[in-house]
C-alpha positions as CSV (number, residue, x, y, z in Angstrom):
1,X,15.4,20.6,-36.8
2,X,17.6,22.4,-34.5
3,X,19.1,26.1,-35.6
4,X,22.5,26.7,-35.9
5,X,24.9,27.3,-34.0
6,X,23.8,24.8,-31.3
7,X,21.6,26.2,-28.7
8,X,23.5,26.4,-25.7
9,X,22.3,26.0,-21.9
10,X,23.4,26.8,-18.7
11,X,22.9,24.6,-15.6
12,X,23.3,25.8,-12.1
13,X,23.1,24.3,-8.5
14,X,24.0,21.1,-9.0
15,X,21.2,20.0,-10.8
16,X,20.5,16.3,-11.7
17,X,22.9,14.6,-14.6
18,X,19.4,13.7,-15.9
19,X,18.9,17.1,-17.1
20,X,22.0,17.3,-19.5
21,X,21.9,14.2,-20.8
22,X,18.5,14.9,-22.1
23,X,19.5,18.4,-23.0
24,X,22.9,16.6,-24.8
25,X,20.6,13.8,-27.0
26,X,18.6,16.5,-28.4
27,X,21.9,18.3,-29.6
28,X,22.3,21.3,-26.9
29,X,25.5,22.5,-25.8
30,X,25.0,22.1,-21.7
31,X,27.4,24.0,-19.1
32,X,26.7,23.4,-15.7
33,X,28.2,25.1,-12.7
34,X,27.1,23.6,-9.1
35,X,26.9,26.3,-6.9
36,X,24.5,29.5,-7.2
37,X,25.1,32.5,-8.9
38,X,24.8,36.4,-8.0
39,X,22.8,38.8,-10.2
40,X,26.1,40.0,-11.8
41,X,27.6,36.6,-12.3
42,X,24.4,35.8,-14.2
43,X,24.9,38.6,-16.1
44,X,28.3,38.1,-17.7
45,X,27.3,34.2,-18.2
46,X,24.1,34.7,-19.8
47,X,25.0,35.9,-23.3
48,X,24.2,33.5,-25.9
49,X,22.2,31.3,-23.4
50,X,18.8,30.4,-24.8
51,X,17.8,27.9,-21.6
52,X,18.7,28.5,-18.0
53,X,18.6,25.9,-15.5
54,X,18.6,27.1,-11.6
55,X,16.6,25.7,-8.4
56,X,15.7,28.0,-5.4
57,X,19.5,29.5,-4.4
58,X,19.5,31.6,-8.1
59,X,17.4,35.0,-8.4
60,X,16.4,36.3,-11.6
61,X,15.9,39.6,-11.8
62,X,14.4,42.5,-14.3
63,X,18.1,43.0,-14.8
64,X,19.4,39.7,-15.3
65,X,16.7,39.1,-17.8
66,X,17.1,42.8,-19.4
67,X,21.0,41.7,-20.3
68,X,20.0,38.0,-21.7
69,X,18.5,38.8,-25.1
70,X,19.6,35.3,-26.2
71,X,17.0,33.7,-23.3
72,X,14.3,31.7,-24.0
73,X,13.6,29.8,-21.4
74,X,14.1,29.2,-17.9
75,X,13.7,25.7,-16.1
76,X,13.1,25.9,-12.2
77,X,14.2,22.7,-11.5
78,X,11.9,22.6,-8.0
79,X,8.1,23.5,-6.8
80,X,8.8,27.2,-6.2
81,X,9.2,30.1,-9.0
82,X,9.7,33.5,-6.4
83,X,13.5,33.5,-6.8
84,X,12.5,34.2,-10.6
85,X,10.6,37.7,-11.8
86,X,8.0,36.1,-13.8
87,X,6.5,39.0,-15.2
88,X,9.7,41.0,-16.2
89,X,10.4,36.9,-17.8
90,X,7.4,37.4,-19.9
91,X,7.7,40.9,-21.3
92,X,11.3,39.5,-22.5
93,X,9.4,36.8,-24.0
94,X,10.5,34.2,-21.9
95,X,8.5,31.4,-21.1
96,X,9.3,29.2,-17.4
97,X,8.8,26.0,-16.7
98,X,9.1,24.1,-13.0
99,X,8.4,20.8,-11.2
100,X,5.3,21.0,-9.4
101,X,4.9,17.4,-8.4
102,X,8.3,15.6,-8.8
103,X,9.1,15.4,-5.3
104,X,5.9,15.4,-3.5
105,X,6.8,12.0,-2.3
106,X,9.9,13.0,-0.9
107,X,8.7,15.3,1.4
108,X,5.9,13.7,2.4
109,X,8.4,10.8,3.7
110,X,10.5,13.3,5.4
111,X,7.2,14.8,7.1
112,X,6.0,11.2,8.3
113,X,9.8,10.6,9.6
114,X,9.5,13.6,12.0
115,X,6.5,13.6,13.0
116,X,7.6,9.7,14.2
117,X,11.1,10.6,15.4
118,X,9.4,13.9,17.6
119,X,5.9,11.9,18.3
120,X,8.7,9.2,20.2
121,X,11.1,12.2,21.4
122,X,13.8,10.3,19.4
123,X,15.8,13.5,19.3
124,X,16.3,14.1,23.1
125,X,17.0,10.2,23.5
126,X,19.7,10.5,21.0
127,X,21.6,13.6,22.6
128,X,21.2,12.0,25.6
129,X,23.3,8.8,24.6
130,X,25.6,10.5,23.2
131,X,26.2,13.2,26.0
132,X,26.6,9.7,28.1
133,X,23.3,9.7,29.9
134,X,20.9,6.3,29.4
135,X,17.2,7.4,29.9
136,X,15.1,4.3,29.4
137,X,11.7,6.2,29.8
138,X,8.5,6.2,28.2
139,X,7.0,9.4,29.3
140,X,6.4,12.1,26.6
141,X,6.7,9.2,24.2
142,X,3.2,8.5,22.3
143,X,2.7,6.0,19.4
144,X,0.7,8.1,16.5
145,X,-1.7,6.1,16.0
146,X,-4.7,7.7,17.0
147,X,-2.8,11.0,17.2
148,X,-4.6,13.8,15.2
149,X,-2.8,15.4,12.3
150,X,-3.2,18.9,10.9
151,X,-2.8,19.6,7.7
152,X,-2.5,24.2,6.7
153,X,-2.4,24.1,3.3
154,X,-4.3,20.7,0.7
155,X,-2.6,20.3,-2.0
156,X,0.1,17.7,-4.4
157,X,1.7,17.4,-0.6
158,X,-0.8,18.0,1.6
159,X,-2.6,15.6,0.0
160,X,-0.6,12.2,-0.4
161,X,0.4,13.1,3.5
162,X,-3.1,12.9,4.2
163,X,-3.5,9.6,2.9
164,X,-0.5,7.9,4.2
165,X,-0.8,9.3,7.3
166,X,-4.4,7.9,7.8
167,X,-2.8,4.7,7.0
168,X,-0.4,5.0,9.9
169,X,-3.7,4.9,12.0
170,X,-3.6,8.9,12.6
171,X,-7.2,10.9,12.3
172,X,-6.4,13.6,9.8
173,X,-7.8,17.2,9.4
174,X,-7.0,19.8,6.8
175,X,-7.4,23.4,6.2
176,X,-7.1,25.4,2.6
177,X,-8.0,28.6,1.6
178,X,-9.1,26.9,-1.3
179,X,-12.3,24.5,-1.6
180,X,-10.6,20.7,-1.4
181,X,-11.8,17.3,-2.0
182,X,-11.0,15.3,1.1
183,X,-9.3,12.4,0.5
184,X,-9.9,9.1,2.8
185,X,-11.4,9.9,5.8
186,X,-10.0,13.5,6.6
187,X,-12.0,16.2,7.3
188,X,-11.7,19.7,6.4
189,X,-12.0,22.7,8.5
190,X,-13.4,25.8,8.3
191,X,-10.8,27.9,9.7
192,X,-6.8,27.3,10.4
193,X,-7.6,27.7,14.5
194,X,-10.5,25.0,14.2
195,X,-7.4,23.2,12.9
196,X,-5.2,24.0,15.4
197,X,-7.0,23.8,18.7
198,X,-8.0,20.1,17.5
199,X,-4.4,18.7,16.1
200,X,-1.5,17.0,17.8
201,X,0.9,17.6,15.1
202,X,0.2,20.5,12.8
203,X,2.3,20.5,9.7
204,X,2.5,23.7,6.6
205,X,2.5,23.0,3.4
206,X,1.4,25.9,1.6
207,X,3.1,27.8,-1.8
208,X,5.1,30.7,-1.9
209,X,2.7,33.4,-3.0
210,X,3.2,37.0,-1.0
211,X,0.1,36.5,0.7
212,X,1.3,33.5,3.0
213,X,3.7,35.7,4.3
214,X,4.0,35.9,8.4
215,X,1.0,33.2,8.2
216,X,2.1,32.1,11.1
217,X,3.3,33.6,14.1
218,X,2.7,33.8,18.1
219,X,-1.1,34.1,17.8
220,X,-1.5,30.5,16.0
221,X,1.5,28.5,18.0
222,X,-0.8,30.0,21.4
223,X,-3.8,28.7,19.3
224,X,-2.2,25.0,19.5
225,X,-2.9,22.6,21.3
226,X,-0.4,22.2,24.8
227,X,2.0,19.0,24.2
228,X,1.8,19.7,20.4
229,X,4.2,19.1,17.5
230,X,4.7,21.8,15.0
231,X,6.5,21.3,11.4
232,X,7.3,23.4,8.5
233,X,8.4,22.1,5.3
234,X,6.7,24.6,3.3
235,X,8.4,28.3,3.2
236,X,10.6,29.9,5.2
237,X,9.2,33.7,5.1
238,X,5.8,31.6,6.9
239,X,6.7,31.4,9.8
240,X,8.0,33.3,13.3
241,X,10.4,31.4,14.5
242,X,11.2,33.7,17.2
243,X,7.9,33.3,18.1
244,X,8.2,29.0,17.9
245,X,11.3,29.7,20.1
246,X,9.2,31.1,22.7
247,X,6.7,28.1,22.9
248,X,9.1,25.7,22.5
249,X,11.1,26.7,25.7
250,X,7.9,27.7,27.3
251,X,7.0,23.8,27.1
252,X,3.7,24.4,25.2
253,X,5.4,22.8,22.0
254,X,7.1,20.0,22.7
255,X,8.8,19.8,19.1
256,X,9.1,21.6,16.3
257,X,11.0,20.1,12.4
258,X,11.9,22.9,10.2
259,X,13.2,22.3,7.3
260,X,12.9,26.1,5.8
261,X,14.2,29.4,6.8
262,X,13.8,33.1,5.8
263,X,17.3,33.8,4.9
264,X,19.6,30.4,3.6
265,X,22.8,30.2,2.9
266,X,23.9,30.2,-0.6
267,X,25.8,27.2,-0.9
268,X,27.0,24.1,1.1
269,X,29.7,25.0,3.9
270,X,28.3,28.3,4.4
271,X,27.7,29.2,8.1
272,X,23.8,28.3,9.1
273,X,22.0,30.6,11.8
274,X,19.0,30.7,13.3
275,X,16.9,31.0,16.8
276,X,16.3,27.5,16.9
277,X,19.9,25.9,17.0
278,X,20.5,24.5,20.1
279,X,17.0,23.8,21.1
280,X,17.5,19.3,21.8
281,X,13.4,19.2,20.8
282,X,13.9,20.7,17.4
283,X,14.8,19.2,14.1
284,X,16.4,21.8,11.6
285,X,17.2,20.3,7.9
286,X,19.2,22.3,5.3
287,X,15.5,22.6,2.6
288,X,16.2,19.2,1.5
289,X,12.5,18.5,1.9
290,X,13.1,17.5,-2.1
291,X,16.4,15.9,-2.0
292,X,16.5,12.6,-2.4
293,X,17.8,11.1,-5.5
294,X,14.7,9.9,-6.5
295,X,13.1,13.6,-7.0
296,X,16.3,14.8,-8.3
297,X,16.2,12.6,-10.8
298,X,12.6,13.0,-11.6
299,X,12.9,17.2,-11.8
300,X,16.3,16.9,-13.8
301,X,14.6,14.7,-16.2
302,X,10.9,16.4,-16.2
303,X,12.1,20.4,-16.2
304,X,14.6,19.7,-19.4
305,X,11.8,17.4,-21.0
306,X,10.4,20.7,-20.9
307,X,13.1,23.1,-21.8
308,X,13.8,20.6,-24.7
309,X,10.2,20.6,-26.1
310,X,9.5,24.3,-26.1
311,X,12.7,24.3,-27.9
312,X,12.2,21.6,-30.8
313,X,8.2,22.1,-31.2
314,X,6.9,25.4,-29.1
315,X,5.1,22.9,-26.7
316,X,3.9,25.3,-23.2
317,X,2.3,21.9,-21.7
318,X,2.3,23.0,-17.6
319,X,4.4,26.3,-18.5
320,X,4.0,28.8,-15.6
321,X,3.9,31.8,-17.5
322,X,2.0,31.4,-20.7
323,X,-0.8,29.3,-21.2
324,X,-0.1,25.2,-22.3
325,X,0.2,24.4,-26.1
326,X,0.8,21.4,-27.6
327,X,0.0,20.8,-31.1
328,X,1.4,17.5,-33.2
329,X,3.5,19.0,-36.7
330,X,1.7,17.7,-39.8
331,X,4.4,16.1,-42.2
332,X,6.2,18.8,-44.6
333,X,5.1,21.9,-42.7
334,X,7.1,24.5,-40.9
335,X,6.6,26.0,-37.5
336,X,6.5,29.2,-36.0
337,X,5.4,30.4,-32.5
338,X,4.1,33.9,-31.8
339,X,4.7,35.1,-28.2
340,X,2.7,38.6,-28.0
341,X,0.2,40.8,-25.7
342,X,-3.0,39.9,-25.4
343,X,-5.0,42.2,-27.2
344,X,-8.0,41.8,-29.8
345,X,-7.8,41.2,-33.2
346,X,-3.8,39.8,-32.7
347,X,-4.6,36.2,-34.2
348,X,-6.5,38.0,-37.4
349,X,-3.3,40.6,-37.6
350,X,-1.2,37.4,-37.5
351,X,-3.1,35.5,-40.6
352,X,-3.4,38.7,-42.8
353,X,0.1,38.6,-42.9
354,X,0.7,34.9,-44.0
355,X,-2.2,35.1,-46.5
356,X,-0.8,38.4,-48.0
357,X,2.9,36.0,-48.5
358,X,0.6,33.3,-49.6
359,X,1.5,31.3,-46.7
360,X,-1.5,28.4,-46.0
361,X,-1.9,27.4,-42.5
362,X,-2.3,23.9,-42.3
363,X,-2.7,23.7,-38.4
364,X,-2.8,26.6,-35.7
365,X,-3.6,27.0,-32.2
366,X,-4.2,30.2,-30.0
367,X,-4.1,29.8,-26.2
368,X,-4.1,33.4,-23.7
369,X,-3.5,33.5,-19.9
370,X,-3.9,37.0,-19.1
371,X,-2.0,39.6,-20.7
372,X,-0.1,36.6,-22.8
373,X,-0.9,35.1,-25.9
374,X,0.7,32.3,-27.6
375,X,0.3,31.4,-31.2
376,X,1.6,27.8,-32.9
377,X,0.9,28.1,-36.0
378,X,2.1,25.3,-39.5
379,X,2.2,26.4,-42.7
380,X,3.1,24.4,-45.8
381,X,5.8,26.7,-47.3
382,X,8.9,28.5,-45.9
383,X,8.9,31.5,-44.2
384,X,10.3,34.5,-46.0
385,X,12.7,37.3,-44.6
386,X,9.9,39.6,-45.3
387,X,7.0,37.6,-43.9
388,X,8.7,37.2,-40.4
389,X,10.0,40.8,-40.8
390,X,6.4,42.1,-40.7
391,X,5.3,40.0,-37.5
392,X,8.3,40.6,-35.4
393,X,7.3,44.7,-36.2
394,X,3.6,44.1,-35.1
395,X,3.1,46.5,-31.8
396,X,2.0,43.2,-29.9
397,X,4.6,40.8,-30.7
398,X,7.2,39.8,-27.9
399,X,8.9,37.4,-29.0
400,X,8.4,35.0,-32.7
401,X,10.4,31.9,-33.0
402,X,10.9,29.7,-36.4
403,X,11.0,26.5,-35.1
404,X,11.9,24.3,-38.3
């Protein structure tokens, strides 16, 4: 059962229609606006929000979430959560949610497209018809099949490339900081230049934590092999690109897709610049790695799925922040969630008070991650002014929600 007045959510960026119709069914109130917004436009639309919607245009900052006491929860709907402060989120008592493999098969096509259309040199053939000239040549033009593919960075992405890839006939290797199950017949390596002094094509696909900043830069491109392809569908802030610039023209490159920059536009229209315009051998794409209607659809529909069930029944299932909860209702019971610091003793703090209201729990789960903790807890009368006044003033409570 839903409080009143009707929780209200905000949608931004254009995200999917599958998002607010299954934010609508469950009785929200959904405004959507399609374009990004700046830390002071957030500000003045935020009160009485609970749920915010954004993708990877929308920052939210320690002040953004310092003037939203109404906020519950925030839905990334894509892979990355760095536009978001995710700890200044959960000291509000906030909880975040994303869509970590929705369009995985999006990109992946999009990666297998270029590494075809630059593989064939498809790109200079094309500005060469249409700048008039007919250049039926087949030198620089390989098949990959039998091509060798690296992989920097194994995971949802790197993964399903590795597989489909290999089916296109292509010998795949991979490198991750991380220990990885190779998948097929791909092999792993033990360090990225093992990776790239072997690979025709080397492709990124690492995340967006700090410490994959400036990964790669003049020293790895020199590190590649001459003739080779480069691609980055990953994160912008990864790469050099005046430093891909260099090799590129130098000829040791001989093609380069990027589809992620440092600095982006905010919306569509909005002048686009970068080293690499101009440049016939290079394929530059406005981050629409994920935008296909297919992952659209499957982000709109998974990231309010989310929103919708932390709402209704506290559920943190694959919630970034805090750790995943989900806990069937037993018939006649009422809810309440407990968002607080992980400290000792919290849970025992948290049952003293029930019992002292004579309040029996009839179900109750306890997860941490971290500094967080996250109580669900069912009891089989209703919760008093007094009992919930006493939990909300315990030192470690964040945030307590009655859910029904």
């Amino acid at each position: 059962m839903l409080d009143t007045p009707p929780i209200r959510a905000l949608l931004l960026e254009q995200i999917h229609p599958a998002a607010v119709s299954i934010l609508e069914s469950s009785g929200f109130v959904v405004s959507t606006v399609d374009r990004a917004l700046s830390e002071q436009e957030l500000i003045e639309a935020l009160p009485g929000v609970a749920l915010l919607g954004i993708r990877s245009k929308t920052n939210v900052t320690e002040a953004v979430l310092e003037a939203a006491p109404d906020l519950v929860s925030i839905g990334a709907f894509c892979i990355g959560t760095t536009q978001i402060d995710i700890a200044a989120a959960s000291a509000h008592g906030v909880t975040l949610f994303n869509a970590p493999f929705s369009n995985t098969r999006s990109v992946v096509e999009l990666a297998l497209a270029e590494i075809i259309a630059l593989t064939r040199r498809l790109t200079e053939k094309s500005s060469g018809m249409h700048a008039g000239n007919w250049d039926k040549s087949a030198e620089g033009a390989h098949e990959v099949r039998g091509r060798t593919l690296g992989i920097v960075g194994y995971g949802n992405i790197g993964t399903q490339l590795s597989v489909l890839a290999e089916n296109l006939g292509m010998r795949v290797l991979f490198y991750d900081r991380a220990d990885r199950l190779a998948l097929g017949n791909a092999q792993s390596c033990l360090s990225m230049d093992e990776l790239l002094q072997r690979s025709d094509v080397v492709t990124l696909h690492v995340d967006d934590r700090p410490s994959n900043t400036n990964l790669f830069g003049a020293r790895e491109f020199a590190q590649m092999r001459p003739g080779s392809i480069f691609l980055n569908l990953s994160r912008g802030f990864v790469v050099d690109y005046a430093a891909l610039r260099d090799h590129l023209i130098s000829g040791h490159i001989v093609g380069a897709a990027v589809d992620v920059f440092p600095v982006e536009p905010m919306g569509r229209g909005d002048e686009f610049t970068s080293e690499l315009r101009g440049l016939p051998n290079v394929i530059l794409t406005p981050h629409i790695g994920g935008s296909t209607e297919e992952a659209q659809y499957d982000i709109g529909r998974f990231v309010a799925g989310k929103l919708r069930d932390y709402v209704i029944d506290g559920s943190t299932a694959l919630s970034v922040n805090l750790p995943g909860l989900q806990m069937a209702a037993p018939p006649g019971t009422h809810r309440l969630v407990h968002f607080h610091r992980n400290t000792p003793g919290v849970l025992a703090l948290i049952n003293r008070v029930l019992a002292e209201h004579k309040a029996n729990v009839e179900a109750q789960l306890l997860g941490t991650r971290g500094e967080l903790g996250y109580v669900v807890t069912d009891i089989s009368t209703e919760f008093t002014d007094a009992m919930l006044g006493e939990l909300r003033d315990m030192p470690e409570t964040i945030r307590l929600r009655v859910l029904s």
